[in-house]
One Martini backbone bead per residue (centre of mass of N, CA, C, O) as a GRO file, in nm:
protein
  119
    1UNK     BB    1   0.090   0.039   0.028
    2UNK     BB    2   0.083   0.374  -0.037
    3UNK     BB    3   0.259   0.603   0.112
    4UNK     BB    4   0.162   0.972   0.229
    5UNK     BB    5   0.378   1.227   0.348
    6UNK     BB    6   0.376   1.620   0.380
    7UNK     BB    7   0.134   1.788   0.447
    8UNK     BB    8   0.022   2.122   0.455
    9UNK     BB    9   0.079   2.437   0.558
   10UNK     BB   10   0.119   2.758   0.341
   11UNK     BB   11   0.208   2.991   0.218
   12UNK     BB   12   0.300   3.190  -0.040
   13UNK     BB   13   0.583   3.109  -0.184
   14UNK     BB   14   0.630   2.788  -0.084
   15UNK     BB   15   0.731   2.492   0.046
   16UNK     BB   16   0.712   2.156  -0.021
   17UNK     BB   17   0.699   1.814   0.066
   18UNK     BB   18   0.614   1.480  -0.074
   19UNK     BB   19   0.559   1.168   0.011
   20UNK     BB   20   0.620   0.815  -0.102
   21UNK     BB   21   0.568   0.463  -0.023
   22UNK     BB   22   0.666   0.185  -0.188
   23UNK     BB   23   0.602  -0.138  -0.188
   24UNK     BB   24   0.726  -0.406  -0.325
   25UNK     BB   25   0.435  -0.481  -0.499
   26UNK     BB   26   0.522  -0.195  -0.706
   27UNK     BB   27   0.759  -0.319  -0.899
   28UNK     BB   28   0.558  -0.387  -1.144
   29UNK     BB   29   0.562  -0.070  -1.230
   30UNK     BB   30   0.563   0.159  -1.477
   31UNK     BB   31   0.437   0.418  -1.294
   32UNK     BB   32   0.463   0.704  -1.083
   33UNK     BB   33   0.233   0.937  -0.915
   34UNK     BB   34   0.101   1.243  -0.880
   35UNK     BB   35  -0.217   1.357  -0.732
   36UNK     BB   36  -0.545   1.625  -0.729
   37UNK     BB   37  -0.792   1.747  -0.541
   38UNK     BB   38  -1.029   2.001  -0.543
   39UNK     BB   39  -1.246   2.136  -0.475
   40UNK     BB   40  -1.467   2.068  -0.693
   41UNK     BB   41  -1.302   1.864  -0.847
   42UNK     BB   42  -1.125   1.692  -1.024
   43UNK     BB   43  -0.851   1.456  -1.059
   44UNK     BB   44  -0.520   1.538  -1.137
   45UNK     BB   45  -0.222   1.552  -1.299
   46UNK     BB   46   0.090   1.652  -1.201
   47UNK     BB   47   0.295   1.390  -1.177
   48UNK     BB   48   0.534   1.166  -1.345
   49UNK     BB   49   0.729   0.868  -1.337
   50UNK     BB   50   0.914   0.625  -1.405
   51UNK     BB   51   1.050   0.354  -1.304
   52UNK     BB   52   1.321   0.418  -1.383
   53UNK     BB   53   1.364   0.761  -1.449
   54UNK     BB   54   1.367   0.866  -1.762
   55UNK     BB   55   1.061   0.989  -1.757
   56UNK     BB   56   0.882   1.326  -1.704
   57UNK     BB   57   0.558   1.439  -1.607
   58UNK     BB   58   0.363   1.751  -1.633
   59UNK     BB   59   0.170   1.991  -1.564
   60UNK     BB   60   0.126   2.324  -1.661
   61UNK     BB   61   0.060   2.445  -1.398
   62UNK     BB   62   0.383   2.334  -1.234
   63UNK     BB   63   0.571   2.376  -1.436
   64UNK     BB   64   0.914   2.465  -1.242
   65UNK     BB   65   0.767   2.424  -0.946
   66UNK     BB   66   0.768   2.071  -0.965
   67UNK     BB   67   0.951   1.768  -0.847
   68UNK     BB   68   1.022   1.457  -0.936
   69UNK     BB   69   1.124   1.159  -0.763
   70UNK     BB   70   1.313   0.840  -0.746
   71UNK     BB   71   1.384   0.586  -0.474
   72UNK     BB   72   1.594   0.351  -0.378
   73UNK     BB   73   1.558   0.056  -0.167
   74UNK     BB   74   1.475  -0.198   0.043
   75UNK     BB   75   1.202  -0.291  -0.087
   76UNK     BB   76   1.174   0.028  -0.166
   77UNK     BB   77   1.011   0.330  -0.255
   78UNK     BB   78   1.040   0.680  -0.344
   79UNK     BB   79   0.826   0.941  -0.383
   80UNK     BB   80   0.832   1.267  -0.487
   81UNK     BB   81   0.729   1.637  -0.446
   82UNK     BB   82   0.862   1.916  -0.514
   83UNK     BB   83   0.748   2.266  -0.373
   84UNK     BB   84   0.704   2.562  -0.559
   85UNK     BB   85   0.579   2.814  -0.537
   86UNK     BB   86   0.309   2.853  -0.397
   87UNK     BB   87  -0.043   2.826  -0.459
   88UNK     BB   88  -0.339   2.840  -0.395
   89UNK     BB   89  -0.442   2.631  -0.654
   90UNK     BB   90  -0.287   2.405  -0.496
   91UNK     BB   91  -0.479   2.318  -0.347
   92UNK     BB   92  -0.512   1.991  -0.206
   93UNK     BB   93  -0.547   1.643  -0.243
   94UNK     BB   94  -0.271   1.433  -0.248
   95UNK     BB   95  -0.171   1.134  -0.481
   96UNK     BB   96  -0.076   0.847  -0.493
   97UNK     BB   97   0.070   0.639  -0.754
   98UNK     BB   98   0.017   0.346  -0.966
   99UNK     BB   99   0.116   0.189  -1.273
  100UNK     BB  100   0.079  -0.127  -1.410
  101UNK     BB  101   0.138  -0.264  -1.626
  102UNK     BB  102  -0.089  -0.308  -1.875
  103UNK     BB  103  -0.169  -0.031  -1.773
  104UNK     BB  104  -0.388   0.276  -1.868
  105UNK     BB  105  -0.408   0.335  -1.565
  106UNK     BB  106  -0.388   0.401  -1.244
  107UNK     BB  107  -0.466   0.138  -0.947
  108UNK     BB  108  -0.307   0.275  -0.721
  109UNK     BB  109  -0.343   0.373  -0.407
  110UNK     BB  110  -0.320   0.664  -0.161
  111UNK     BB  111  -0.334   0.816   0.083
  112UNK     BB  112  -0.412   1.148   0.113
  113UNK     BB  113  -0.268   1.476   0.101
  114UNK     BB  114  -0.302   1.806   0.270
  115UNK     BB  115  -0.249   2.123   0.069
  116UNK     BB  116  -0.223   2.461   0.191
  117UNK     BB  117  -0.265   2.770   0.040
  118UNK     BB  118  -0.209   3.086   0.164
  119UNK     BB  119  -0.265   3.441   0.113
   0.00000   0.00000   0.00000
């Protein structure tokens, strides 16, 4: 089960770290990333990498201000999304996610974390 956590409150222009811990049964996974929704909105993607750690994808509104990495160690994967300059648009529930081989949607999830950005 994939843990998410680092979110919290942060004025406008601060930056946040969010981790998730992926277990080993996420290894057969062809890509990892971050998704976001907003009260009354749809959930959106907002950075993904590949498994391998070769190609990352970020949403448009995002790109400059927040990078997603891959952390190896034994047994564990750990997938970050470091933000900066954070705006109010910002604020959402943020969710770890993977998405296992031959699959075209994402299949993982894990527990939301709230990150707040007051203006």
């Amino acid at each position: 089960q994939l843990q998410a956590s680092g979110g919290g409150l942060v004025q406008t222009g601060g930056s946040l770290r969010l981790s998730c811990a992926a277990p080993g049964r996420t290894f057969n996974s062809a890509a990892l990333a971050w998704f976001r929704q907003a009260p009354g909105k749809a959930r959106e993607l907002v950075a993904s990498i590949t498994w391998i750690g070769d190609y990352t994808l970020y949403a448009d509104s995002v790109k400059g201000r927040f990078t997603i990495t891959k952390h190896n160690a034994e047994n564990m994967v750990t997938v970050d999304l470091q933000m900066n300059s954070l705006q109010p648009e910002d604020t959402a529930v943020y969710y770890c996610s993977a998405r296992s081989y031959g699959r075209k949607t994402y299949n993982q999830w894990g527990q939301g974390t709230l990150v707040t950005v007051s203006s």
